[in-house]
N, C-alpha and C positions, 0 to 999 in steps of 0.2 A: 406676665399673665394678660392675656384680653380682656378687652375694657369688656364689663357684662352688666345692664343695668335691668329692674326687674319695676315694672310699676303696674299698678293695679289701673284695669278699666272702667269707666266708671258709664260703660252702657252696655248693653246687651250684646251677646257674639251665641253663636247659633253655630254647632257640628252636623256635618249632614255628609253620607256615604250613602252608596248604595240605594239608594233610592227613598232613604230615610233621616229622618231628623235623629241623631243621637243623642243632642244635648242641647240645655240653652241655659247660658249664667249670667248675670249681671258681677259675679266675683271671678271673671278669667285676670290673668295677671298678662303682660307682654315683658318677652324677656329678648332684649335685646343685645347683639353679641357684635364687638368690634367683624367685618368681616362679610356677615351674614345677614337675611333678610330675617326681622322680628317674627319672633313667635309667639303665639297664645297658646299659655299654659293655662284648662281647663279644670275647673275643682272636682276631684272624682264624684261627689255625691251629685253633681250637675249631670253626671253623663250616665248615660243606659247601659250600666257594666253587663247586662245581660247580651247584649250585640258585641260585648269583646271576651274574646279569648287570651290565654298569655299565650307568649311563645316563647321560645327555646334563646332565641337571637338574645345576646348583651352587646353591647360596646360601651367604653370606656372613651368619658371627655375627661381631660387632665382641669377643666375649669369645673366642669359640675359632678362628676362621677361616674360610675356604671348607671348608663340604662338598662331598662328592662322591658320587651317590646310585645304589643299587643295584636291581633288579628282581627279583623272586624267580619261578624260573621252575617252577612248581605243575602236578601233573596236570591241576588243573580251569583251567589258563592262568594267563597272565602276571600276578603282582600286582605293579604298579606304582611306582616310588619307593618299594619299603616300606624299605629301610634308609640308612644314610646314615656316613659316616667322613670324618673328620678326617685326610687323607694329610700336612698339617703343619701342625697347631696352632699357633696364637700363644704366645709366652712365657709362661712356667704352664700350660699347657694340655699340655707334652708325653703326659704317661699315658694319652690314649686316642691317641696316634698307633697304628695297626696294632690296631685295634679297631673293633667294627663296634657299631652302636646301630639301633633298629626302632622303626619307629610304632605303637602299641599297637594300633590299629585295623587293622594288616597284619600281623601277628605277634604271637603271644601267648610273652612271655616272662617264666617260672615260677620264684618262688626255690621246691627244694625243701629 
């Protein structure tokens, strides 16, 4: 299994697409996975679910689960699968259940 460790942030991180701010938390979590550049999982009630749509897309990680992935819906139109959550994690993995995570390249998100 990949080493995957999960620790809470303890300053402000700020979502922004589109020409918009979607979210700002002082409770994002960073999950870090042997392999891969860390992620900030976002707490859903942090983020403007009205700017995301679901989508159809799943994938399956053998460490955390099925995702389930979101469309971000921008003045300048739709960006596509930019986010993705974990609705129920595989054992160890609970702490981003109810968190939302973005693809760097569809969402710029800022520790400040």
């Amino acid at each position: 299994m990949a080493k995957i460790t999960i620790e809470p942030v303890t300053h402000s991180v700020v979502v922004r697409a589109g020409g918009a701010i979607l979210g700002e938390t002082r409770n994002a979590l960073r999950l870090t996975e042997e392999g891969y550049d860390p992620v900030f999982y976002i707490p859903r009630e942090d983020i403007g679910m009205e700017f995301l749509d679901p989508s159809e897309t799943r994938t399956t990680c053998p460490h955390k689960g099925e995702a389930t992935y979101f469309h971000i819906a921008a003045k300048s139109g739709q960006i596509t699968d930019a986010a993705w959550s974990y609705e129920e994690p595989i054992d160890g993995m609970e702490a981003i259940r109810g968190h939302l995570a973005f693809f760097p390249d569809k969402a710029a998100v800022e520790e400040l």
